[in-house]
C-alpha positions, 0 to 999 in steps of 0.5 A: 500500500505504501508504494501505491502511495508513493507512486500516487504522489509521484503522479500528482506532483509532476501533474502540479508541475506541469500545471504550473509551468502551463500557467506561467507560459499563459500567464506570461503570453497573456500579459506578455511579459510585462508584469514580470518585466517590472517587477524583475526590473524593480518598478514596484520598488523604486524611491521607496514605498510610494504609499496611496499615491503610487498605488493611485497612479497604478489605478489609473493607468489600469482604468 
């Protein structure tokens, strides 16, 4: 029984990792690359915590 567990879980994991990797690919095609550029780049960080105006002026381009 104890294999059969183990080889269940070996079979959900590589099903989790395939499903994540499928998503990123999406999620990078679908926006693509843009989001992970910036925040790779650092733009959430720059000068320090903008606080509500940074986020307002995040709200805005979006809207």
């Amino acid at each position: 029984m104890a294999d059969s567990a183990k080889k269940v879980a070996q079979q959900t994991e590589e099903r989790l990792e395939s499903l994540a990797e499928t998503v990123r690919e999406k999620f990078d095609k679908v926006t693509e690359g843009t989001y992970r550029d910036r925040v790779i780049a650092g733009r959430f960080a720059k000068d320090g915590d903008h606080g509500d105006r940074g986020r307002a002026e995040t709200e805005r381009k979006q809207g």
